[in-house]
N, C-alpha and C positions, 0 to 999 in steps of 0.2 A: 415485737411486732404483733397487732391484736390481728382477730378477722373480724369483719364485722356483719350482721345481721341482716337481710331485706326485708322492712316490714311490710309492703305491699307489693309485693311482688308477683301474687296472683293479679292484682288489676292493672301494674304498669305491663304485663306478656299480653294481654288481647286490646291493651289499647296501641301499642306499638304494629301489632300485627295491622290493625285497624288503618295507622296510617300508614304503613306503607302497601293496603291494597288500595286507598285513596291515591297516592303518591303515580298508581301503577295506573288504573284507568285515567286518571287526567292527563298522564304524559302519553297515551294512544290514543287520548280523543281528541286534542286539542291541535287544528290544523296549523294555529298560529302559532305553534311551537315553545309558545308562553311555558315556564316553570310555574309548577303546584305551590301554594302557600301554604305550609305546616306549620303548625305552632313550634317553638322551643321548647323540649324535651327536656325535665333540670335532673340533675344526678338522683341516686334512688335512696330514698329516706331509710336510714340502717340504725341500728343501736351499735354500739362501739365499746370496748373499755377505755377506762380513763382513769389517771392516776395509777397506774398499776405496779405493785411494790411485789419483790424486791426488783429492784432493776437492774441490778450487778450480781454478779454468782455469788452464792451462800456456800455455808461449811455443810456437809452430811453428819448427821447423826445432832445435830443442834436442833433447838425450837427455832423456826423463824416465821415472822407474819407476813403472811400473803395478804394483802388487802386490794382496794379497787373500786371503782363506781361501776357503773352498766349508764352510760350516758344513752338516753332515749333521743328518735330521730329532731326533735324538736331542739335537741341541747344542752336540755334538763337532763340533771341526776335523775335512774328511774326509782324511789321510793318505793312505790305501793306493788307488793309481793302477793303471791296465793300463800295463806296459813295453813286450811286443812285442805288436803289431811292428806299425811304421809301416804306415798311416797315421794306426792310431787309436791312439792312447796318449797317456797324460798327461791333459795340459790345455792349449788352443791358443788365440790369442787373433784374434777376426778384427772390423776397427775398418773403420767405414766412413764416411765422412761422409755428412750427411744428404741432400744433392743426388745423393750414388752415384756425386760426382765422384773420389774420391778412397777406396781401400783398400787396407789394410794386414793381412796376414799372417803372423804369429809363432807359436813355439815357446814356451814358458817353461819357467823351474828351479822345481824343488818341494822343499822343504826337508824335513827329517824331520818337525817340527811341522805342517805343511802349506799352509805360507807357499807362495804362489803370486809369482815378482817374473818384471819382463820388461820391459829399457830398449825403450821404443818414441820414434821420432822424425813426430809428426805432421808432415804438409807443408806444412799451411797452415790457415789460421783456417776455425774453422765449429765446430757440433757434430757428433762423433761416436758412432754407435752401439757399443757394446761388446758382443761376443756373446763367453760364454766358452765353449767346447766340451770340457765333461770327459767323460773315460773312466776309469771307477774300476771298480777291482778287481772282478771278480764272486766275493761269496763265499756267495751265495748262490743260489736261483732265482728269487730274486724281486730281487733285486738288478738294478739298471735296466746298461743296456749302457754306454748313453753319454746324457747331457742338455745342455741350453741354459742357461744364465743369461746375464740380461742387462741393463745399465747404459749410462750416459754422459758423454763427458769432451768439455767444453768449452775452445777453444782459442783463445788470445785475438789479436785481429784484427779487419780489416775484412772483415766472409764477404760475398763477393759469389758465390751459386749462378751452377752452372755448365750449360749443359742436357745433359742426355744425350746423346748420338748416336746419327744414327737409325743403326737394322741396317743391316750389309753383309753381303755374301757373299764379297765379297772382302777381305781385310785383309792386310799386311805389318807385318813387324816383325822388324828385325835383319837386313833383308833376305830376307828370309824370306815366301814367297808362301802363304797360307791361303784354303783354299775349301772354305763350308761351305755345305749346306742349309738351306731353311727347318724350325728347330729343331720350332716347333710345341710349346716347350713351357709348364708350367703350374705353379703352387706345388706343391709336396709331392708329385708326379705323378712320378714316375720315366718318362725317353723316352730315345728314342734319337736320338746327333748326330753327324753321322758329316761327317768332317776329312778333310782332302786336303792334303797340306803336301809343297812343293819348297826346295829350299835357292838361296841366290843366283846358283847357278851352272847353276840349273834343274834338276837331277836331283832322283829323290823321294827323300826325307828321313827316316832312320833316326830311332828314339828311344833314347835311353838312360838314361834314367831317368824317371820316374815317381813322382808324390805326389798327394794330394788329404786333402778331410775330408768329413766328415757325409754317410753314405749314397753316397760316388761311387767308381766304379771307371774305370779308362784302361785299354783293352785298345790296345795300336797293334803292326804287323808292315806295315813298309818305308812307307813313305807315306801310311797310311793310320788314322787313329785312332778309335776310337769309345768315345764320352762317355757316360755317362751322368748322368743332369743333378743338380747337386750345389752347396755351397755354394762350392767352391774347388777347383780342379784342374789340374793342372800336368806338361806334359810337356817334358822337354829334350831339342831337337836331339843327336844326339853324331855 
């Protein structure tokens, strides 16, 4: 089961309001008790997925293609993509399992047709959530920047949830010493997160490259990075 998109949904909330303060002064002015004539309201123009594979539970630990369209409110496949420039372009796939033990991060190919494919290797059984993150072309101004769609691939196994872990402040990884604050952050709330990272040898730690999605930026100069809070972000030692 996909979700799907509102593309206008800034102008369909102040024209509905509209008519129903029309709906409100004609039925308190009107002595002859007459009903208001409104126009017919049609359902809200959304992008959707379509075709969307696999459609039966996969094995963990195998290659399997995820593929799909992004069917536009019109009906049409949607083709035309934003190219540059990274971070936001394309179409990106980000797969989580349901415990939040386990996620997955990808790229995908867009065909001319606007066949969406992209071999992913789940790690192990459960359900996962599927968020697609497109960015399509802007060719208009009302033309949305970037959206969500969202589904789920099942994967065949014994799922036994896994628990979260509580917060640290300290963390390593790859040898790699990390110290952060308390984040303090909140859904959809943009904050700030500020990183302290040394390399195994102890001195502070260069970045050299840089990635993320959905609304994040990585600002870092010598050892010190700051996050802003996002769905995926990524910085490489170099």
């Amino acid at each position: 089961m996909s979700t799907s998109f509102p593309a206008f949904r800034r102008r369909a909330v102040p024209a509905l309001a509209a008519l129903a303060s029309a709906a409100a002064v004609g039925g308190c002015g009107s002595s002859s008790g007459s009903g208001v004539s409104v126009p017919t309201i049609g359902a809200a123009k959304v992008f959707t997925l379509a075709g969307f594979q696999p459609s039966a539970p996969v094995l963990p630990g195998r290659s399997t293609i995820v593929s799909f369209t992004i069917q536009t409110p019109a009906g049409k496949p949607l083709t035309a993509y934003k190219q540059c420039c990274e971070p936001h372009a394309g179409v990106d796939l980000i797969m989580v399992r349901s415990d939040d033990s386990q996620a997955l991060y990808e790229g995908s190919d867009i065909a001319a047709d606007g066949r969406i494919t992209q071999r992913v290797v789940f790690p192990a059984p459960g359900r996962y959530r599927i968020v697609v993150d497109a960015y399509p072309k802007q060719t208009s101004p009302e033309s949305p920047v970037s959206f969500q769609l969202f589904t789920w691939v099942t994967v065949r196994g014994s799922y036994r949830p896994q628990p979260v872990a509580p917060f640290g402040a300290t963390q390593f990884a790859d040898g790699y010493l990390q110290i952060r604050g308390d984040p303090h952050l909140k859904t959809d709330q943009a904050n700030f997160l500020d990183l302290n990272v040394v390399d195994p040898q102890g001195r502070k730690a260069s970045f050299a490259a840089w990635c993320g999605a959905a609304r994040s930026r990585m600002r870092s100069s010598s050892a010190r990075a700051r996050l802003i809070t996002s769905t995926r972000t990524c910085a490489v030692p170099g």
